[in-house]
C-alpha positions as a printed NumPy array, in Angstrom:
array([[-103.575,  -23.859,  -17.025],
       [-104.236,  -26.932,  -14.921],
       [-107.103,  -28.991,  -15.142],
       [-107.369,  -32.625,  -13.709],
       [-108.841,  -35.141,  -15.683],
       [-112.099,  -35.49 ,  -13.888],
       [-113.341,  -31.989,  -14.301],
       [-116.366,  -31.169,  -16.474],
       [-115.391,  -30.042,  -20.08 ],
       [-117.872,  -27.17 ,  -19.43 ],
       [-115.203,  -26.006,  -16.287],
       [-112.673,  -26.818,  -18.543],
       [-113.94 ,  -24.24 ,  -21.462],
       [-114.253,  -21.454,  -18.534],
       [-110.947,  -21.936,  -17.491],
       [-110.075,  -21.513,  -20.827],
       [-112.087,  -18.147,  -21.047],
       [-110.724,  -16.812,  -18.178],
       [-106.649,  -17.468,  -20.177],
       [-108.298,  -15.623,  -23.124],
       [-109.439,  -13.28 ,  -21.364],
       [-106.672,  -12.313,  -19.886],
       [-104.355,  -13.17 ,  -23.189],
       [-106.664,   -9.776,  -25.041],
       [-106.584,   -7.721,  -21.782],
       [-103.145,   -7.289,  -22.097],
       [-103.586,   -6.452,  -25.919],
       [-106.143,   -4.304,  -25.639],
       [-105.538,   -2.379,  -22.383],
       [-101.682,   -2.704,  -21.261],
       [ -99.483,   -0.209,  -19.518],
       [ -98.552,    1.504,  -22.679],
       [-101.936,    2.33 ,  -23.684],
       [-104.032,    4.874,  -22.077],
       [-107.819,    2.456,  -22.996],
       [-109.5  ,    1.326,  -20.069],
       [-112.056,   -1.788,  -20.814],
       [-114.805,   -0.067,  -19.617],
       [-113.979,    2.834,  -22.924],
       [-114.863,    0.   ,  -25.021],
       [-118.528,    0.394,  -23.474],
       [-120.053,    3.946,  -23.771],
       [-123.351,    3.244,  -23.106],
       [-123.136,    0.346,  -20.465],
       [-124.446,   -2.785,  -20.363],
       [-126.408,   -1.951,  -24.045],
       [-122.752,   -2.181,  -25.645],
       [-121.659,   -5.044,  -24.039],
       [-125.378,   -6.825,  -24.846],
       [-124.613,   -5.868,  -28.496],
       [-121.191,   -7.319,  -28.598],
       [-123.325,  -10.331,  -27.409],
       [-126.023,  -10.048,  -29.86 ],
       [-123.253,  -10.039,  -32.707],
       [-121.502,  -13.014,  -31.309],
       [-125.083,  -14.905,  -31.148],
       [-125.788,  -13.701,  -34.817],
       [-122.23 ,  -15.09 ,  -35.74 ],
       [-122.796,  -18.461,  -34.276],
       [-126.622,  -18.535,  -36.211],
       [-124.659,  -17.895,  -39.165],
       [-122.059,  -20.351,  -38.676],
       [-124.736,  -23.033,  -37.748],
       [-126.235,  -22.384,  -40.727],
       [-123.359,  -23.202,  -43.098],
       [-122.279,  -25.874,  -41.38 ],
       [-126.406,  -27.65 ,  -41.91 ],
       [-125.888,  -27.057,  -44.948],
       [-122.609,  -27.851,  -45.718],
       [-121.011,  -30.078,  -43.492],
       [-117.51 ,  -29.837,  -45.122],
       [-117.346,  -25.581,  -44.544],
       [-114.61 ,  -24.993,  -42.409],
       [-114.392,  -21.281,  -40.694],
       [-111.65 ,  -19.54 ,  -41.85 ],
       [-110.345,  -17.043,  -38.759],
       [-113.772,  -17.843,  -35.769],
       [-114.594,  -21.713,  -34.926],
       [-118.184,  -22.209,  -33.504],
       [-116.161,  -22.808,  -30.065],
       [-114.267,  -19.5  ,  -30.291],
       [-117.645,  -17.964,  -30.715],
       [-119.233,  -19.197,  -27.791],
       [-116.223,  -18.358,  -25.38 ],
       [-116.467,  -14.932,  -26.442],
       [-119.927,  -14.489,  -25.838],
       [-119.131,  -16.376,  -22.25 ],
       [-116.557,  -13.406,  -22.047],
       [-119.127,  -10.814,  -22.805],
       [-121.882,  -11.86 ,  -20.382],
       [-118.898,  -12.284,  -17.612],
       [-118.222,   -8.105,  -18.485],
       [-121.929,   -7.724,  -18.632],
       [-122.14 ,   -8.867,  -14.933],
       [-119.001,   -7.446,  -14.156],
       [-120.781,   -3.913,  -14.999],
       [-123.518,   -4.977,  -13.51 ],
       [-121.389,   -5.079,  -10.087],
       [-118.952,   -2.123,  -11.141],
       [-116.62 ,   -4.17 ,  -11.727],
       [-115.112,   -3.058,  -15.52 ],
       [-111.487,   -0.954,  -15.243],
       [-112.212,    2.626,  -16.135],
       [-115.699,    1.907,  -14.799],
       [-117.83 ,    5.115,  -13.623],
       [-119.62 ,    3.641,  -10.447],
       [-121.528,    7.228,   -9.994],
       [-123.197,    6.24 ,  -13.583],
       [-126.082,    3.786,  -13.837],
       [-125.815,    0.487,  -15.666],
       [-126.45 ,    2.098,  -19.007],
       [-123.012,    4.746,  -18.102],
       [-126.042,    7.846,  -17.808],
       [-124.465,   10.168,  -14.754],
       [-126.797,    9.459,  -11.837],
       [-127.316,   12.807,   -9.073],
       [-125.869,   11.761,   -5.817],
       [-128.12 ,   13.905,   -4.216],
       [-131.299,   12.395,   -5.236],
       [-130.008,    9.251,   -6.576],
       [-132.277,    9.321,   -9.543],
       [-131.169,   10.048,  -13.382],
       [-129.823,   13.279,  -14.583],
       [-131.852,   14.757,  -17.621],
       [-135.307,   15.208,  -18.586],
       [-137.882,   12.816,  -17.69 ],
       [-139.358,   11.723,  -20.843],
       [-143.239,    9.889,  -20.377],
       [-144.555,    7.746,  -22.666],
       [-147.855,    8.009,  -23.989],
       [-149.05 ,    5.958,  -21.5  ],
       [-147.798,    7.909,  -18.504],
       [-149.04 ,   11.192,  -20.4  ],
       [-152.935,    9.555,  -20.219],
       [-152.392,    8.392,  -16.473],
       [-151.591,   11.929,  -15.37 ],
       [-154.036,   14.006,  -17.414],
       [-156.847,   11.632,  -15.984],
       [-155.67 ,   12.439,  -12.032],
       [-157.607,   15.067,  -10.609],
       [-156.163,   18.788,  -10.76 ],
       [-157.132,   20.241,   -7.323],
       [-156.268,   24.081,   -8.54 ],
       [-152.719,   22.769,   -9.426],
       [-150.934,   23.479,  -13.407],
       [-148.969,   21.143,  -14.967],
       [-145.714,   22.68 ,  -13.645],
       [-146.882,   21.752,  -10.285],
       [-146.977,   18.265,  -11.03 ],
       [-143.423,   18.24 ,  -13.251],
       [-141.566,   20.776,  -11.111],
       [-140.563,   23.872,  -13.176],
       [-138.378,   23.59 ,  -15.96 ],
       [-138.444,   26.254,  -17.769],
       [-134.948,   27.085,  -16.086]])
């Protein structure tokens, strides 16, 4: 890795995300093993923003000891190794975001849900809150049933 010695320590700490990074890449997804990244994420950009929840809720606990104990040292995750994981996560979370993971579905949405090519919209029921459920008993009927307004699925 080489840095020059008027470069920003924040540049410094990506370049040294982008080395770990790469470093667990080729532990966790090499030639030998059939794991994509992008297995690691069944439901999208929700499991990659809970890998980045838990890395948030290990640096609040890590904080925490070290107010209140100045001399606790972590034993196996430093407060830095935290925080470049969690820049690793939200660099895959924007990676998805651009279908950009290995093993990556691009015809699913951002959540990995199989999106219809034809129509472009979500595959599945549509599912209406209780809101949406007032707003279309209040419109007026004009003769039609509520199958005319859903489509028929009864098939």
């Amino acid at each position: 890795m080489t840095t020059n010695k008027s470069e920003r320590a924040s540049v410094k700490v990506l370049r040294e995300c982008i080395e770990l990074q790469n470093q667990k890449a080729s532990d966790y997804q090499n030639d030998v093993s059939s794991v994509k990244q992008a297995d690691y994420y069944r439901l999208g950009v929700d499991s990659i923003y809970d890998m980045m929840h838990t890395k948030m809720l290990r640096l609040k606990s890590l904080m925490e000891t070290a107010k209140s104990n100045s001399n606790n040292t972590p034993k196996f995750e430093s407060l830095k190794d935290t925080a470049k994981d969690l820049i690793n996560y939200a660099s895959f979370f924007a990676a998805w975001l651009e279908n950009g993971i290995d093993g990556q579905n691009p015809d699913n949405d951002m959540f990995n849900r199989p999106v219809s090519k034809k129509d472009n919209i979500i595959d599945g029921p549509i599912v209406l809150s209780e809101k949406d459920e007032h707003i279309i008993k209040s419109l007026p009927t004009h003769g039609m049933n509520k199958s005319s307004y859903y489509g028929d699925r009864s098939r």
